[in-house]
C-alpha positions as CSV (number, residue, x, y, z in Angstrom):
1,X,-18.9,-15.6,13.7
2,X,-16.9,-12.8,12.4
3,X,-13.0,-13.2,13.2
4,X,-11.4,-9.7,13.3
5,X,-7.7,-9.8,13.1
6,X,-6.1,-7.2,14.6
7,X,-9.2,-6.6,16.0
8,X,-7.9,-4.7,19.5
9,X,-6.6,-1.9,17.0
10,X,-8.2,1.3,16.6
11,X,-10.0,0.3,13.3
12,X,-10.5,-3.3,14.5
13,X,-12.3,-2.6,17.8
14,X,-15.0,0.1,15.8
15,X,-15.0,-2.7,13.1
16,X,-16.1,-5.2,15.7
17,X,-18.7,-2.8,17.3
18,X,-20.5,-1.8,13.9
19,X,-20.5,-6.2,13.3
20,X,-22.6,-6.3,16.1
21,X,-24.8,-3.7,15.3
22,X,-25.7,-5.7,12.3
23,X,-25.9,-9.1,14.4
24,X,-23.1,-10.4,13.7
25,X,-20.7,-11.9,16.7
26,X,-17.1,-11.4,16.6
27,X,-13.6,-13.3,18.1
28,X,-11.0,-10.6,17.5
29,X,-7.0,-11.3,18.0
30,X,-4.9,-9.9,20.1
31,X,-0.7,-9.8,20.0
32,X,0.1,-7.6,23.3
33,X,-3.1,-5.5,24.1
34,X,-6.0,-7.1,26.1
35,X,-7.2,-3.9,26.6
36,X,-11.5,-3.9,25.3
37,X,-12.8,-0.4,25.2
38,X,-16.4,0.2,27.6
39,X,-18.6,0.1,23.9
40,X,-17.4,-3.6,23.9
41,X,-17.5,-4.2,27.2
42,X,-20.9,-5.5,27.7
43,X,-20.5,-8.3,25.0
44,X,-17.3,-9.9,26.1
45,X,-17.6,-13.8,26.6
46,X,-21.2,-13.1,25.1
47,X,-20.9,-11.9,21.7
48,X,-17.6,-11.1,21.6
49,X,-14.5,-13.1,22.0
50,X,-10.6,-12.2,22.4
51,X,-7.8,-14.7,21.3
52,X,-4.2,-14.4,21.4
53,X,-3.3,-15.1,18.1
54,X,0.4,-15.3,16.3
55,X,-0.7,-14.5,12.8
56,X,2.3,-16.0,11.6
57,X,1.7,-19.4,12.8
58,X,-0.4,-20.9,10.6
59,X,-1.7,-23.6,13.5
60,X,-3.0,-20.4,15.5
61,X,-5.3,-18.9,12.6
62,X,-6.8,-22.3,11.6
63,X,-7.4,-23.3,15.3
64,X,-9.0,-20.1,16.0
65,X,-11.0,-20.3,12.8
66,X,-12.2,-24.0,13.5
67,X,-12.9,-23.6,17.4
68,X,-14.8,-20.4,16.5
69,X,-16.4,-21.9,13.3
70,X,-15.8,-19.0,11.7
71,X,-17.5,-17.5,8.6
72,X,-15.8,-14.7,7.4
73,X,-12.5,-12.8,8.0
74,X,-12.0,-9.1,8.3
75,X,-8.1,-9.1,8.5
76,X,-6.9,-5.5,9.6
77,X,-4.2,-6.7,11.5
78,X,-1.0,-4.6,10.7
79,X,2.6,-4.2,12.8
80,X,3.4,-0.9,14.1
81,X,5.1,1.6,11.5
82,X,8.9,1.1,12.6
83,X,8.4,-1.5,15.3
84,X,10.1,-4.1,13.3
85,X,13.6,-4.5,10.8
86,X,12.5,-4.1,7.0
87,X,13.4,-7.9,6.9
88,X,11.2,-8.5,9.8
89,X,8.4,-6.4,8.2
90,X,8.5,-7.9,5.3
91,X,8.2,-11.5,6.9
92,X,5.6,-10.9,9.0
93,X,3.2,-9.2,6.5
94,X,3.6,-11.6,4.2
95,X,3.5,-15.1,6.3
96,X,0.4,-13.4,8.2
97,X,-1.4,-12.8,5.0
98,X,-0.8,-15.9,3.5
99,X,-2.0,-17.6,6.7
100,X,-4.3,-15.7,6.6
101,X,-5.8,-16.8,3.0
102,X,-5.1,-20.2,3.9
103,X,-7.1,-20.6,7.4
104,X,-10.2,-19.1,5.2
105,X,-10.1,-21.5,2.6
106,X,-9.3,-24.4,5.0
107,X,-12.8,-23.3,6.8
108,X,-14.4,-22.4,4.3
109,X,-14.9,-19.0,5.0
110,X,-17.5,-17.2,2.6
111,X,-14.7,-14.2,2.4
112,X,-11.5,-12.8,3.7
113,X,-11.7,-8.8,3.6
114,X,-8.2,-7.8,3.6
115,X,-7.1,-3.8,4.9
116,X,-4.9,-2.5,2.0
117,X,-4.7,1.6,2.3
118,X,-5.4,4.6,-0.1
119,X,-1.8,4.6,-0.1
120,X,-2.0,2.5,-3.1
121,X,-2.7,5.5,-5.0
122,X,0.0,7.3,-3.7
123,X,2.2,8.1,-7.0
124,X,-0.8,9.1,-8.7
125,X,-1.3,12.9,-8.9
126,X,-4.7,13.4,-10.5
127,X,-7.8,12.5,-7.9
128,X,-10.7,11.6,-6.8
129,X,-8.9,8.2,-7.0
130,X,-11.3,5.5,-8.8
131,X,-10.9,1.6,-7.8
132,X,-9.9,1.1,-11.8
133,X,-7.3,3.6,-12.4
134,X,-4.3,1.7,-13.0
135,X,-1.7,1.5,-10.4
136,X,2.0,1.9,-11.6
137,X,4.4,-0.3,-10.2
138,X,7.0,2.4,-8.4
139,X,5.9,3.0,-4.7
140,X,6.5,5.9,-2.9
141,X,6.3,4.9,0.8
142,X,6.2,1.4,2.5
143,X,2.8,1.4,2.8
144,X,2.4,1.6,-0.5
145,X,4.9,-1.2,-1.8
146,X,3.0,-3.5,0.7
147,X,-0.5,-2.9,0.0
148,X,0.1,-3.4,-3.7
149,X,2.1,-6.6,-3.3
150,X,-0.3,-7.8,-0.8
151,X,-3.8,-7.1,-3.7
152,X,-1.4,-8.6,-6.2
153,X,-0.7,-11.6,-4.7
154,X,-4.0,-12.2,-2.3
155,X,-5.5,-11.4,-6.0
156,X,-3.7,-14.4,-7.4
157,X,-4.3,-16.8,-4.2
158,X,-8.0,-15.9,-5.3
159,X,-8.3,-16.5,-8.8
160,X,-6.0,-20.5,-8.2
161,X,-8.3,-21.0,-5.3
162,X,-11.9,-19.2,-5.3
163,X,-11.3,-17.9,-2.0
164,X,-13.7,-14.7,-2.3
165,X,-10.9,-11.4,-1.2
166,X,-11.9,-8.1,-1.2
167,X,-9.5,-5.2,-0.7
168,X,-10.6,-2.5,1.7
169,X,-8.7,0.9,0.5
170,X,-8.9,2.7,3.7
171,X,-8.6,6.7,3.4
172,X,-7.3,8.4,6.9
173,X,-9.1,7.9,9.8
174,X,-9.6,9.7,12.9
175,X,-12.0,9.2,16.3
176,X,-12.4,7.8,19.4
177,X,-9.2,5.0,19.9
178,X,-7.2,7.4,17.5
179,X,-3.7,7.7,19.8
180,X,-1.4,9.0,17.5
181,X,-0.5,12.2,19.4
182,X,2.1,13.1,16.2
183,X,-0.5,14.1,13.9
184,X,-2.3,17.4,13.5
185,X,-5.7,16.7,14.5
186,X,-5.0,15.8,18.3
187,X,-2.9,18.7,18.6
188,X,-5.8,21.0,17.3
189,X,-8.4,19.2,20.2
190,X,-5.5,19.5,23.0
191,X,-5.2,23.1,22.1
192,X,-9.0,23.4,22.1
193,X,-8.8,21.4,25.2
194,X,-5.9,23.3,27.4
195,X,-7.0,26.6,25.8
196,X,-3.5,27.0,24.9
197,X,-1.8,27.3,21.2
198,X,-1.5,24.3,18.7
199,X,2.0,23.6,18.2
200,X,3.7,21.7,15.2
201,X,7.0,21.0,17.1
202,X,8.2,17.5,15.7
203,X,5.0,16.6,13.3
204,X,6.3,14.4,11.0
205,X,5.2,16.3,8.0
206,X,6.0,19.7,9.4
207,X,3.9,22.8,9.9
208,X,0.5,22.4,8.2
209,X,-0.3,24.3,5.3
210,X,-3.6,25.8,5.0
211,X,-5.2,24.1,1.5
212,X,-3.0,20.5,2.3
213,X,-6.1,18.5,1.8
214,X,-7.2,14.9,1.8
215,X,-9.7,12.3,2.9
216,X,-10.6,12.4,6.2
217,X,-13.0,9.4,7.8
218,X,-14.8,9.5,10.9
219,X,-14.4,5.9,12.5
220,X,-17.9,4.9,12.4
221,X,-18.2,5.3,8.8
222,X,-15.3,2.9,8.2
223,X,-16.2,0.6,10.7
224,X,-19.5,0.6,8.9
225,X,-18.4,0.0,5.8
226,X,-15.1,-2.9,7.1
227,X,-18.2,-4.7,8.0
228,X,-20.5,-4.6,5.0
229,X,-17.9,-5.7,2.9
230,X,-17.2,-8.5,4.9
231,X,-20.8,-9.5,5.6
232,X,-22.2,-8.6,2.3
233,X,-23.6,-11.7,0.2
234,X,-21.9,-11.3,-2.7
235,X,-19.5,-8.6,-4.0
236,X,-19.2,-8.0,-7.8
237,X,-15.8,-5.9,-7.2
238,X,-12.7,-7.3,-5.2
239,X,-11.0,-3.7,-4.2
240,X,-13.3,-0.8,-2.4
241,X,-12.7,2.3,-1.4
242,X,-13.7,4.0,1.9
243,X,-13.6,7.2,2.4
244,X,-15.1,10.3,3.6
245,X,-18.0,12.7,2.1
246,X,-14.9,14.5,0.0
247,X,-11.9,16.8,0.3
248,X,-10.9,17.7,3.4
249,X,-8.4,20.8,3.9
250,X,-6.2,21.3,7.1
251,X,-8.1,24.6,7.7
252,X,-11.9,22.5,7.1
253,X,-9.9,20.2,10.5
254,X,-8.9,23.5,12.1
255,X,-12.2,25.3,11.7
256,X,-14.1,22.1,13.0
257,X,-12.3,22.2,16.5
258,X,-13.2,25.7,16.6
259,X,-16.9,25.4,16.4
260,X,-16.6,23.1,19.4
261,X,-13.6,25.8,21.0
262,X,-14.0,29.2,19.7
263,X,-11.1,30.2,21.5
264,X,-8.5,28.3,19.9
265,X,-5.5,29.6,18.9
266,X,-3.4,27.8,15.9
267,X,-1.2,29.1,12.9
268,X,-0.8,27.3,9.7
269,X,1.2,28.6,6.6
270,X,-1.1,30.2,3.7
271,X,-1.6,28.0,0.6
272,X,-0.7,24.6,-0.4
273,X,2.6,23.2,0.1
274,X,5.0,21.5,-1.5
275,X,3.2,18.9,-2.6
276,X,0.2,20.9,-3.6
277,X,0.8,19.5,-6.9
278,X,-1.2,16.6,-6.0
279,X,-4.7,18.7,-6.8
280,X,-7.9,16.2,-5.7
281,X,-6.4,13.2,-3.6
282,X,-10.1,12.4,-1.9
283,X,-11.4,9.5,-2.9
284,X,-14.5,8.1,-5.6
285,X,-16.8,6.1,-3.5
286,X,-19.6,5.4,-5.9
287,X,-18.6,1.3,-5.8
288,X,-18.9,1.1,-2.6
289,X,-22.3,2.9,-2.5
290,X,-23.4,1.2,-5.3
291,X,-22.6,-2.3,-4.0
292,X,-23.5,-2.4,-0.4
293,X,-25.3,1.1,-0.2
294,X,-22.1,2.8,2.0
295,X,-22.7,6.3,2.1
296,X,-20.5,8.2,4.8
297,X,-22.6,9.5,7.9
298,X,-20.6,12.0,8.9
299,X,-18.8,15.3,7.6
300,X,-15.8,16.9,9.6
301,X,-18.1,19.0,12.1
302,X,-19.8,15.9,13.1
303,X,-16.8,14.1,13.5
304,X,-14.5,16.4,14.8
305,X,-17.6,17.6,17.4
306,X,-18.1,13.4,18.4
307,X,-14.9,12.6,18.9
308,X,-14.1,16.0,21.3
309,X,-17.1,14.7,23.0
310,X,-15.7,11.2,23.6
311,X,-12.5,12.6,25.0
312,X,-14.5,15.1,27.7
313,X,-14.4,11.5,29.2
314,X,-11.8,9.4,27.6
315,X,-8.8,11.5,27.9
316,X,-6.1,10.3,25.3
């Protein structure tokens, strides 16, 4: 038994699926959201359980672990960006990890996989980002600061207890569950969609620049590889990336939505911009492939074409 935290999130509930594809049966947590999507639905109270969990109680994560005899923990449970004081943040991430660590080792758990982020390699400027490259201290975002506190000291719980950790460095991910309407890629498929223009009114980073690039996941693929690092029977790295096939520009995302909608009308500003100084920011995934034999499934057509076809039928 596989317990997902966070496991009704968008990552968690592909997570769960690809577990039990492999065999695997799964009890994921659950804060506010009961909501299980229709490629869980079949295996609810079969293969699949749901728990309301408070992470930051430590009596909840042990009881779940014990009644569930639980193996291994894939912990992708993460608050909302901005749902909670910096204070607050800060609490919550950190009790809920370090309950987290403790509940494993109290069960003895074979592995706690922990979601940090490719943000960790957010002041680094020269890419594809390796798992070895050291990692200066400054941050540049939240996300950062957290996921590098949260290696360090999950790192050190590790090495005074043996509780085995591994640190899943997740690259941006998009797909069916994906519900953040503030990004670019939704906007492209609504355009596609509505046959009307893309806009860029109010996203976050501004208008998209054609040659912005980055990694871009399908869901699947992580999902695929969340669970092979959890399940695997021994790991001889702690931190993994997982990522997609390469470099992904805005226009690659664009030009993907118009293979599915030819007609779709968008504008993005030539060139690179302004922090086009970055140069390579995908990601080096030869670890992961050589460890537990990830390699991703799909490129942005596939994914891009997959996920338009999932909406056809599961509007967002």
């Amino acid at each position: 038994m596989i317990l997902v935290t966070g496991g009704l999130g968008f990552i968690g509930l592909h997570t769960a699926r690809a577990l039990l594809d492999m065999g695997e049966s799964v009890v994921l947590t659950r804060y506010r959201s009961s909501a299980v999507p229709d490629f869980l639905q079949d295996e609810v109270g079969k293969r699949v359980f749901v728990e309301g969990v408070d992470l930051t109680s430590p009596f909840d994560v042990i009881d779940v672990c014990r009644r569930h005899k639980v193996t291994a923990i894939c912990d992708l449970f993460v608050p909302r960006r901005g749902a909670l004081s910096p204070g607050e943040d800060l609490r919550v991430k950190t009790v809920g990890l370090v309950n987290v660590l403790e509940a494993g080792r109290i069960a003895g758990v074979k592995r706690v996989a922990h979601a940090s982020s490719v943000a960790v390699y957010g002041s680094l400027k020269n890419g594809p980002f390796r798992e070895d490259l050291p990692l200066p201290l400054q941050s540049t975002s939240e996300t950062e600061a957290f996921k590098k506190a949260q290696e360090t000291l999950a790192g050190h719980y590790s090495d005074r207890t043996g509780l085995e950790v591994a640190f899943l460095r997740i690259g941006f991910i998009y797909g069916p569950l994906y519900l953040r309407e503030n990004r670019m890629n939704p906007r492209l498929i609504k355009a596609g969609m509505t046959g009307t223009p893309a806009s860029w009114a109010g996203l976050p980073e501004g208008d998209p620049y054609e040659q912005d690039s980055g990694d871009a996941t399908y869901a699947k693929d992580c999902a695929r590889a969340c669970a092979l690092l959890t399940v695997a029977d021994k790991l001889p790295n702690r931190a993994y990336n997982i990522g997609g096939p390469g470099k992904v520009t805005n226009l690659d995302i664009a030009n993907a939505v118009k293979k599915v909608y030819p007609n779709l009308q968008f504008t993005m500003k030539p060139g690179l911009g302004p922090r086009g100084d970055q140069g390579d920011t995908s990601l080096d995934l030869t670890r992961i492939k050589n460890d537990v034999g990830y390699v991703p499934e799909y490129d942005i057509n596939r994914g891009m074409a997959e996920w338009i076809d999932y909406l056809k039928t599961h509007p967002m």
